[in-house]
N, C-alpha and C positions, 0 to 999 in steps of 0.2 A: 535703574539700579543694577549695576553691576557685581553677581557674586562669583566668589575663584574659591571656597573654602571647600572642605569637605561635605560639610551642609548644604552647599549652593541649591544644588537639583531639586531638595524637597524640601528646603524653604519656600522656594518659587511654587512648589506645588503644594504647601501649605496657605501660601498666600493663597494661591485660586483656589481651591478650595473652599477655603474664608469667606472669600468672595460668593462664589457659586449659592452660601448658604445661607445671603444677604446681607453679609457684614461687609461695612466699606473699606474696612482696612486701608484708608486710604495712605496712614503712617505707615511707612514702614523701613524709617531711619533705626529702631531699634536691632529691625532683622539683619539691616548692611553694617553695625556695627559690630553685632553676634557674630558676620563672615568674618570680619575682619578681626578681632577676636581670636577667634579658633585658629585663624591662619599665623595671626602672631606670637601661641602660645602651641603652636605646632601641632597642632590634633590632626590624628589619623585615623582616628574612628570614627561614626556617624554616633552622633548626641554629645552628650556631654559624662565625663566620667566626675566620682565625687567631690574631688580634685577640682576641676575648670570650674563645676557649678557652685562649688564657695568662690572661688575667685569671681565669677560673675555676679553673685550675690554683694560683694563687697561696696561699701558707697563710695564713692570718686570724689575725689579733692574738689569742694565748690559746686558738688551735685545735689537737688534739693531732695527732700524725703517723696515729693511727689514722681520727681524725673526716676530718682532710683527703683521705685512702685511700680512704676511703668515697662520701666527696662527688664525688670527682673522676671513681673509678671507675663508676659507679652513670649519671652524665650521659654518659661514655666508652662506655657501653654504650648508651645512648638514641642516643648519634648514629651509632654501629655501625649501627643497626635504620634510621636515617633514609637513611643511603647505600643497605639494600640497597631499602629502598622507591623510592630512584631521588632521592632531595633530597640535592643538594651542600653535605656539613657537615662544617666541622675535625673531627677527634678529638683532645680534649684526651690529651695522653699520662700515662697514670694514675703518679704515683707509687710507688717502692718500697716494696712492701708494707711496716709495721711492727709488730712485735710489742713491745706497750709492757710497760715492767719498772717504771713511775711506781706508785709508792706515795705515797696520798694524805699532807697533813701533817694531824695530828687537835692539834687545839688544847686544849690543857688546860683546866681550870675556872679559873685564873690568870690565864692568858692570853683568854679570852674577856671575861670581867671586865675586863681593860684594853683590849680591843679594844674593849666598844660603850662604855666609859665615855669614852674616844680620842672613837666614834661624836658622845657628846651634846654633848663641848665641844671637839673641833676648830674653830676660827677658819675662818671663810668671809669672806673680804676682799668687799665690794660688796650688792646687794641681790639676789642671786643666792637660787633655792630651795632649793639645794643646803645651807645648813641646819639646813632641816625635813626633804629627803629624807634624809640621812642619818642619822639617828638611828633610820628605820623599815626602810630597804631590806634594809640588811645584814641584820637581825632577820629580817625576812620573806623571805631564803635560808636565814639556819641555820635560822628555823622550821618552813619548808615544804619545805626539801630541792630546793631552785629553783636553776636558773644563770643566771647572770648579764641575758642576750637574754630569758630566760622573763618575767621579774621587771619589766623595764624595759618590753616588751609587754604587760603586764599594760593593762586599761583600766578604766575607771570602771565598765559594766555589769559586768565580772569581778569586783567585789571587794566582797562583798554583808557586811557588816557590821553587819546586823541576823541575821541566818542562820547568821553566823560561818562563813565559808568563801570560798574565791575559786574561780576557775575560769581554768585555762592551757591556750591554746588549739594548735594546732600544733605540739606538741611535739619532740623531739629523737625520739621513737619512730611520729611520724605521727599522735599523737589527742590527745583533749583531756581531761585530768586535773582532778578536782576534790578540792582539799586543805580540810582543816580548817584554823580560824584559833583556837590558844588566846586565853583572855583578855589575858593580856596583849599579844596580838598587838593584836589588837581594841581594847584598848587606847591602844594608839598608834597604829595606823592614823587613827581618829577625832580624835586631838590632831594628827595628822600635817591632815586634813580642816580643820579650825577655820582653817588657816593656808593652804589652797591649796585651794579647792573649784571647781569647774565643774558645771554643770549639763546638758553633754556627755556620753550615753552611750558613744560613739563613743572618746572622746577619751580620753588616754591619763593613768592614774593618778598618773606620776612625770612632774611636768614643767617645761617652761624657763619663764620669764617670758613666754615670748612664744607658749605652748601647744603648742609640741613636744615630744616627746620626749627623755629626756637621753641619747646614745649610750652602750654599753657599756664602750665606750673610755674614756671620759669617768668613769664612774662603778671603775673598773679602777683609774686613775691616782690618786682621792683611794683607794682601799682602799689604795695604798702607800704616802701619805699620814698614813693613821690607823695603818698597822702601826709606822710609825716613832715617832710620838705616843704609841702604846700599849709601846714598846721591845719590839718582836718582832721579832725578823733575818727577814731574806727572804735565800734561800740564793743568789738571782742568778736568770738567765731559765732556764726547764723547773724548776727548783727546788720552787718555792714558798715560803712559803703562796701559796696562787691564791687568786681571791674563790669559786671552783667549792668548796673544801675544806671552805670552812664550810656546805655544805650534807650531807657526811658523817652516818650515823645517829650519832645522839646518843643513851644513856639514856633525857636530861632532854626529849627532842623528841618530839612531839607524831604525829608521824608514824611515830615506831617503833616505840609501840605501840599505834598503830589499822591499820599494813598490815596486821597479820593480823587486826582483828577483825572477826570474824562479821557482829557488832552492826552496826557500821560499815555495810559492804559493803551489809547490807540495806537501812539508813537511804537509801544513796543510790540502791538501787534504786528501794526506795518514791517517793526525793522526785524522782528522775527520769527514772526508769525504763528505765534500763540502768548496768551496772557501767561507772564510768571513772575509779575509784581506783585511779591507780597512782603509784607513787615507784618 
């Protein structure tokens, strides 16, 4: 985990810390979002002023009461530790715990079928990449069991196509997972390539015309787009389907029957030598 914020130094020394006092801390995607954060909303101070910490309080487009709990709680405690160190920092005030009762929506073989066929010939008004990217993205969630922010961070070195496999970097768990790509993933990945290529490792896999990134929001608002296309009700907001659902173990997925395997697991030791399959 890499930090550049103003916070960086005693985050990291927060974490050890943490550690030092038996806690495993082993997450700690919430703290490299907190850098990243503070660097994009330009703080120059060390903590958080009253200001950032409502802003960081605030719940995220498609984020659960539980993920919010967590993120808010987790920085509420970093800046606990920065008062008693003697640095003057808001404490975001953690949200009401939630214990969630969401039951995922599991999409039929029906209804998937009219989703990515929605996918390959929904209308895109303009010269927009939107679609070419969509006929792959969606796939490349329900194949790899991906959400939404993972998928759309994905970048050009990540997604090795000769190899058949990607690699997702800072995870929702704090590390970095490396998924298989079936054929037909591979597939369209490379017809997806023919049509949008850069020669930027750097650079990000899904992108605008103008070589950014497509926001998750962005790509959220055509998925209820194609559910209407494809006639599949969405039950209203907290309901679903979410674009998150289609990443559910599937049978037919590729992913749920290589988590357990052996075979697997060694492959990716050998080829990189340490275990970072997970789903």
């Amino acid at each position: 985990m890499e930090l550049s914020g103003v916070n960086a130094y005693l985050i990291e020394q927060y974490i050890a810390f943490k550690r030092n006092m038996g806690y495993a801390l082993s997450n700690t995607y919430n703290f490299k979002t907190f850098d990243d954060f503070t660097i994009n909303n330009g703080a120059t101070s060390i903590g958080l002023t009253k200001g950032l910490a409502e802003k960081w309080k605030e719940k995220r487009p498609n984020e659960s009461d539980v993920t919010r709990y967590k993120r808010v709680n987790d920085i509420a405690n970093f800046c606990i530790y920065l008062n008693q160190l003697g640095y003057q920092s808001y404490i975001p005030r953690t949200p009401k715990k939630y214990q969630t009762t969401f039951t995922p929506y599991i999409f039929s073989k029906d209804e998937l079928k009219s989703f990515f066929t929605a996918c390959d010939t929904i209308k895109v008004n303009g010269k927009s990449n939107m679609k070419f990217i969509l006929p792959v993205v969606f796939r490349v969630i329900y194949g790899c069991g991906l959400r939404i922010n993972e998928v759309m961070s994905l970048k050009n070195k990540d997604v090795n196509l000769d190899e058949n496999y990607i690699i997702v970097r800072e995870t929702k768990n704090g590390c970095d997972r490396i998924l298989p790509l079936s054929d037909s993933l591979i597939t369209i990945c490379k017809q997806y390539k023919v049509h949008i290529s850069s020669n930027d490792s750097e650079g990000y896999f899904f992108i605008q015309l103008n070589g950014n990134r497509y926001a998750p929001d962005t790509v959220y608002r055509w998925f209820r787009k194609i559910l209407w296309e494809a006639g599949i009700s969405h039950g209203g907001k907290g309901l679903g389907p979410r674009v998150h659902d289609l990443s559910y173990p599937n049978l037919n997925k590729i992913q749920t029957f290589l988590i357990k395997s052996r075979y697997f697991r060694n492959l990716i030791k050998k080829r990189f030598g340490f275990y970072s399959f997970i789903v």
